[in-house]
C-alpha positions as CSV (number, residue, x, y, z in Angstrom):
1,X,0.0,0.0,0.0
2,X,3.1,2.0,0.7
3,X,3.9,4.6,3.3
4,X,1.4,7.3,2.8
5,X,-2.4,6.4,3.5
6,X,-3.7,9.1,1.3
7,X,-2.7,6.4,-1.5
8,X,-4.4,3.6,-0.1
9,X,-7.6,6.2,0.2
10,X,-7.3,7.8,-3.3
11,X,-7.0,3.8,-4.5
12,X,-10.2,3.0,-2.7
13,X,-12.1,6.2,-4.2
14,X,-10.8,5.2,-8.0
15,X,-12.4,1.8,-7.6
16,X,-15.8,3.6,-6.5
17,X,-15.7,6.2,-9.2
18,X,-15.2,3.5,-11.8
19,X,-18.3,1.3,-10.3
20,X,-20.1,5.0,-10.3
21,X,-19.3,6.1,-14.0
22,X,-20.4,2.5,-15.0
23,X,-16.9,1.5,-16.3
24,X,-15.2,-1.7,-15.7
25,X,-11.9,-1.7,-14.2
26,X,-9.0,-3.9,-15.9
27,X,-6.2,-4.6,-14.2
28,X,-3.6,-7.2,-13.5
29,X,-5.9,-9.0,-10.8
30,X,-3.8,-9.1,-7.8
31,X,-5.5,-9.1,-4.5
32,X,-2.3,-6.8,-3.0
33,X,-1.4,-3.3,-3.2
34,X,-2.8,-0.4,-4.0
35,X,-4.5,-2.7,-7.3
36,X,-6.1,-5.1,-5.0
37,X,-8.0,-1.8,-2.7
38,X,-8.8,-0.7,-6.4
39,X,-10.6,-4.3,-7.4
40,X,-12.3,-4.7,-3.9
41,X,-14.0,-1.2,-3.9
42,X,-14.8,-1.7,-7.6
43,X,-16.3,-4.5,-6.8
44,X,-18.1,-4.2,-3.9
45,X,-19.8,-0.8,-5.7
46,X,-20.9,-3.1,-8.5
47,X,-18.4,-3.1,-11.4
48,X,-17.6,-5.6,-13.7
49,X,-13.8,-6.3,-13.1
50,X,-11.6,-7.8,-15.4
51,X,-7.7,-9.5,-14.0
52,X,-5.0,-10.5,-16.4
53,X,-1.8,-12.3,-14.3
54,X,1.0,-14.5,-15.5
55,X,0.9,-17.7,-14.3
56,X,4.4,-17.0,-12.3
57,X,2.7,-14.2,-10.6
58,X,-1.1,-16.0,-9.1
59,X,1.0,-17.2,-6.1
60,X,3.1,-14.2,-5.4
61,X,0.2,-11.5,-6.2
62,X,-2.4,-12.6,-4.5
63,X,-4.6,-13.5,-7.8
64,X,-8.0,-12.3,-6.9
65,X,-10.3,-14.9,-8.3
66,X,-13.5,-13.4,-7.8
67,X,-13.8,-11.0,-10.5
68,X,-16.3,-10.7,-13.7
69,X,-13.2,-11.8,-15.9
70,X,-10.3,-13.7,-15.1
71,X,-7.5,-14.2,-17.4
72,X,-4.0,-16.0,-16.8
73,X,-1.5,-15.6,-19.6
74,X,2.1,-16.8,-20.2
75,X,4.3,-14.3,-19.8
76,X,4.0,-10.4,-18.4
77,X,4.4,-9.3,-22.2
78,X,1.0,-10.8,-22.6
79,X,-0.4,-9.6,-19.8
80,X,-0.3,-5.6,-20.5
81,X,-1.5,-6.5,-24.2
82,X,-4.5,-8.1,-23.0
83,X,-5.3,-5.6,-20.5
84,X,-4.5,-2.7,-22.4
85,X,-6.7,-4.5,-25.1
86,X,-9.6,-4.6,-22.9
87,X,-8.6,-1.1,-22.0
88,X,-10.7,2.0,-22.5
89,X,-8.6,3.9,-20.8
90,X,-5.5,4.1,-18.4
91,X,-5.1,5.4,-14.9
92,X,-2.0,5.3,-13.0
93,X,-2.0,5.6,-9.4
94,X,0.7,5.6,-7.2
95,X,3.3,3.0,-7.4
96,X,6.4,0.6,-8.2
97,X,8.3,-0.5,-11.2
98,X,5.4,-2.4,-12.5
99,X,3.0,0.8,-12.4
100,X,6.1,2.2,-14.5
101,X,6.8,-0.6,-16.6
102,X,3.1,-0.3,-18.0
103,X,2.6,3.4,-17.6
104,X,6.1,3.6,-20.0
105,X,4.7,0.8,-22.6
106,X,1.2,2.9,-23.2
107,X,3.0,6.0,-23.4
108,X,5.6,4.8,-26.0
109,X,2.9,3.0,-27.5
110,X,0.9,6.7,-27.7
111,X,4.0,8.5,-29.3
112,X,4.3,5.8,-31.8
113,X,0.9,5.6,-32.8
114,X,-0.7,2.6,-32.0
115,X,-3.2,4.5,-30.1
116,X,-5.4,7.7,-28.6
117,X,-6.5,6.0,-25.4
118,X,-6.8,8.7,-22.8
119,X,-3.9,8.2,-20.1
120,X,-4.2,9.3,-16.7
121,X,-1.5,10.1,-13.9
122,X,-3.2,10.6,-11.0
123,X,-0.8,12.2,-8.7
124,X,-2.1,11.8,-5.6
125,X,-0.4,13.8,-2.5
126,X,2.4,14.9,-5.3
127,X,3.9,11.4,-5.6
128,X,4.4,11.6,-9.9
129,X,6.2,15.0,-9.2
130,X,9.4,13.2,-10.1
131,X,8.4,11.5,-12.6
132,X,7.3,14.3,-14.2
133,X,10.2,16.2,-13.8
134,X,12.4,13.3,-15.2
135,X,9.9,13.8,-18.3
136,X,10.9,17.3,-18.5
137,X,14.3,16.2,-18.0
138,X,14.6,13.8,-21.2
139,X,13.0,16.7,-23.5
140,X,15.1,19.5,-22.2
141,X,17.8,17.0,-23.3
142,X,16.6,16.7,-26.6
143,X,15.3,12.9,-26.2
144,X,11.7,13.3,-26.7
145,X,10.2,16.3,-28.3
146,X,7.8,18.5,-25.8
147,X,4.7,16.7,-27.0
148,X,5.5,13.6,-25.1
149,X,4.0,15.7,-22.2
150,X,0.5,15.9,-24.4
151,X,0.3,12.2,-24.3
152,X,-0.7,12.3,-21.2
153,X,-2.8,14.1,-18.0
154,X,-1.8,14.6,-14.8
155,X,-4.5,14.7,-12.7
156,X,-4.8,16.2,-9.0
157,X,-6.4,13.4,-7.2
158,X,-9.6,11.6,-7.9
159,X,-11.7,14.3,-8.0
160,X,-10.0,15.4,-11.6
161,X,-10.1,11.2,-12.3
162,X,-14.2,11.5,-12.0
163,X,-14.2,14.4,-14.1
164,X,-11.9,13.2,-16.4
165,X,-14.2,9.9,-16.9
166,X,-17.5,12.1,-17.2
167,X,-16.1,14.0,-20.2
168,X,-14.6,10.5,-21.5
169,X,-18.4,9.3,-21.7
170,X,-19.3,12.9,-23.1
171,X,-17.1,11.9,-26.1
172,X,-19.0,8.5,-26.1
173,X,-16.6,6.6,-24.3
174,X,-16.1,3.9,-23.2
């Protein structure tokens, strides 16, 4: 869950807002973390939830079975494919490498082309300030052009994350 228990909070608020804006969440169905306290309060509001986890991972993730969908793949590869397949969107709350490992691949994925998917940082309490800054960084340095910053929102909390979805469903989405 981390050290600060405004994350553990703005994790339980996201899974309500998703069960209240009628979305599904997808995620990688572990039962831990901040991603677990996202599925249970999806859930228990009355979302359809969909998990994707490598077979290595059901043991060491806690695979929460009880969801709408559950998926086991291979490899972690296949995992983020599948869930950002079944993706209408992604959110980023805080979190470890694997929150960056997948927040990197959609983002790269964005600035390629192989998608408009709306991506959301939700930077709850500040914690994506660094990241951010290292984005600055690596355009100031001439390794990604200043638009890399357009293919994403930063969002203050999950406040901006309801709103964010409202005018996502104004577009006729998801």
């Amino acid at each position: 869950m981390g050290t600060n228990p405004a994350h553990q909070r703005a994790a339980h608020a996201t899974g309500q807002a998703i069960a209240d804006a009628g979305w599904r969440l997808v995620y990688g169905a572990g039962d831990v973390g901040l991603m677990g306290e996202v599925a249970r309060a999806a859930k228990a509001a009355g979302a359809a939830t969909f998990g994707v986890i490598p077979e290595h991972l059901l043991a060491k993730e806690v695979a929460k079975r009880d969801l709408t969908t559950f998926i086991v793949t291979e490899t972690m590869h296949e995992r983020k494919k599948v869930m950002f397949m079944n993706a209408d969107a992604i959110a980023l709350l805080p979190g470890g490498a694997g929150s960056l490992d997948e927040i990197f691949e959609v983002i790269t994925w964005a600035q390629i082309g192989l998608h408009r998917k709306p991506i959301w940082v939700i930077d709850v309490d500040g914690y994506w300030q660094p990241l951010l800054a290292l984005m600055d960084h690596v355009i100031r340095e001439g390794f990604a052009d200043a638009s890399l910053r357009d293919l994403f929102t930063v969002l203050d909390g999950v406040d901006a994350l309801q709103a964010a979805m409202a005018a996502q469903d104004a577009l006729g989405a998801p």
